[in-house]
N, C-alpha and C positions, 0 to 999 in steps of 0.2 A: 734086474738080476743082482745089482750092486747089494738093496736093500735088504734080498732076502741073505745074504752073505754077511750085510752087518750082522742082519738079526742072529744069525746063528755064530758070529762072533762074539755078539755080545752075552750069548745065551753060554757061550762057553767058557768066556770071560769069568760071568758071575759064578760059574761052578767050580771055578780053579779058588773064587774067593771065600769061596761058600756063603755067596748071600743067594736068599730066594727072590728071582725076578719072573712075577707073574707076564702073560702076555700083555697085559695089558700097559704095565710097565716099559716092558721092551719097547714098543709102540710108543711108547709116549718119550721115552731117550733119544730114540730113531728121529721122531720128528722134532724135538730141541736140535738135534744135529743139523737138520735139514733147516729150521730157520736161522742157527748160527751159519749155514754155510751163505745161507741167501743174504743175511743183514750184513756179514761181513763184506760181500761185494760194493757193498757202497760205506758202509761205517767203520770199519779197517776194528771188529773188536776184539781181534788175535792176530796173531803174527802169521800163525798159519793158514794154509789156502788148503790143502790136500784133505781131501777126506778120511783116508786114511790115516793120516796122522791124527786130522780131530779126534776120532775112534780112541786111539789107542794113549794119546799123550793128556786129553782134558776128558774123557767120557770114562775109561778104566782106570787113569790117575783116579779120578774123583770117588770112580767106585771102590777104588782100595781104603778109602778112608770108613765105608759103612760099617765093617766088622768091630774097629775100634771104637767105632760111635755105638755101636751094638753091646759092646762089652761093657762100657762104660752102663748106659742106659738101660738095659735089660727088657722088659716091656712096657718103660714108663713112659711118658709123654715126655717129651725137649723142648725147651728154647736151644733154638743155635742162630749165632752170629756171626755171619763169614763175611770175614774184613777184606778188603779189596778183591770183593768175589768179583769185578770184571762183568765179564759173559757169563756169570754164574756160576762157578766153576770153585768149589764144589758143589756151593747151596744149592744148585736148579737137580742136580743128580741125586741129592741128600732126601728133596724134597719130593720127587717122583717116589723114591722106593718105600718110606713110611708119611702118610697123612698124618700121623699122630705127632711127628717133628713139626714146631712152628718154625722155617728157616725165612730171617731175614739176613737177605741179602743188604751191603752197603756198600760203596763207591762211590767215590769224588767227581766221577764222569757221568753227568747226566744221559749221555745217549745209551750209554753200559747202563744202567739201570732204565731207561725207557724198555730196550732188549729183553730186559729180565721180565717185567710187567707186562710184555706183548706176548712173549713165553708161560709166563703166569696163566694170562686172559686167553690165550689157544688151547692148555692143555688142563685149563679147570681146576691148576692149583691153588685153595683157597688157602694152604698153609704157607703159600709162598708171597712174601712181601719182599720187593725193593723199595730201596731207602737210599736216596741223592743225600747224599752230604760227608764231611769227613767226619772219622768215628771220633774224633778227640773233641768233636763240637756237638756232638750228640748226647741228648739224655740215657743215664743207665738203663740196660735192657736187662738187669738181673737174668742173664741168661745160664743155661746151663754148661753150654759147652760155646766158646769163641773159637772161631776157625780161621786160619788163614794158608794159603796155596801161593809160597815164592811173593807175600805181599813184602815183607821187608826183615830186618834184621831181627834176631829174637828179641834186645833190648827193645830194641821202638817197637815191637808192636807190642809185649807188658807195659808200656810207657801210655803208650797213645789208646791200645784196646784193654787195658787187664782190668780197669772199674767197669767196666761191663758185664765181669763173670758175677755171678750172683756168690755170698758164702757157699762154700763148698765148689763150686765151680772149678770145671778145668779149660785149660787154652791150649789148643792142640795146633803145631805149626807142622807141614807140610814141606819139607826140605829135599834137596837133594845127596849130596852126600853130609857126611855127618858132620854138621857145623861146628866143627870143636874152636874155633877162635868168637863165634857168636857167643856161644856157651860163655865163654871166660869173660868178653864182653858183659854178661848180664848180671855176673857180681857187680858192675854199678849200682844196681839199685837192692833194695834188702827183702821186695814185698814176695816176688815171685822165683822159683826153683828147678831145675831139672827131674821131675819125677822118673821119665821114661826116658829112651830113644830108640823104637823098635823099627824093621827095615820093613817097608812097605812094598811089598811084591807086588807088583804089577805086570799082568796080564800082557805077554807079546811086547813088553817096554824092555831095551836094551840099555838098560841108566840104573844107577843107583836112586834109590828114592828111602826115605826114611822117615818117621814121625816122632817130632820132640812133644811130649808131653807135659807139661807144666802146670804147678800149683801151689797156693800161698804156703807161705812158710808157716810150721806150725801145724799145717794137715797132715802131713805124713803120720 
């Protein structure tokens, strides 16, 4: 009964987002959920335990980010790179809803990426790669868009993740209320800027959430 309750929250979810989620889709969210809830009883790869809240705090979080990824990209193919995607989160949600997104995931915790790759190989995601290592020690993925979800401070992640955006690239950071001392922060360095900050609604979430959108200087 649970299931068929997600399914139709999440089916309502994506309508208040206005993204299109086939059945198939659904189904295939449903059951990342269902092995984040099982791998977490032994591997601790979120704080939370409730189902409920998985739902609503990393499954509709994540899917708030598709619209913007949407606008951005139009109907073109992606590279995206989500910087301490963890449990995936957003890349595993990014990567169910369009096949034509290449998302690699990366993190410093191997059993967080072992998760990703066992989620990967259950639900036939060939556009989904996990990637053990930290980003600051990795080869450029000239990606299109760099993602991250509460990884770290705006500076350090332009610092550690922003040679990864390809020219023209953008880095979209996933925040909670609106970082205005991070912001002031990032005049340390001269390469990357505040393009956006727009507030990200999320579905049945009782929090502020917002997207800092960021891009070299000189692109505007």
């Amino acid at each position: 009964m649970r299931a068929d309750k997600f399914k139709e929250r999440l089916n309502a979810a994506a309508k208040d987002l206005g993204v299109a989620v086939a059945e198939q889709q659904n189904e295939a969210i449903l059951t990342y959920l269902a092995q984040l809830q099982r791998w977490n009883r032994t591997y601790n790869l979120t704080a939370l335990r409730d189902p409920e809240q998985m739902l609503v705090q990393h499954v509709f979080d994540s899917l708030s980010l598709v619209p913007p990824v949407i606008e951005i990209a139009g109907d073109a193919a992606l590279r995206i790179v989500d910087v301490g995607s963890g449990a995936g989160l957003p890349g595993i949600v990014l990567a169910i809803i369009n096949p034509g997104w290449q998302v690699h995931c990366v993190d410093a915790v191997e059993k967080k990426m072992a998760f990703v790759r066992q989620v990967g190989s259950v639900l036939g995601l060939k556009n989904l790669h996990a990637v053990h290592g930290r980003i600051e020690q990795l080869p450029p993925y000239q990606a299109d868009i760099v993602t991250s979800r509460a990884f770290s401070s705006l500076l350090d992640f332009v610092t550690l993740a922003g040679r990864h955006a390809a020219p023209g690239g953008v880095m979209l950071a996933m925040k909670g209320r609106r970082p205005d001392e991070e912001i002031q922060a990032l005049a340390q360095q001269d390469e990357w800027i505040v393009e956006s900050i727009d507030t990200l609604c999320v579905p049945q979430l009782d929090a502020q959430r917002c997207l800092v959108r960021l891009v070299r200087q000189g692109s505007l």
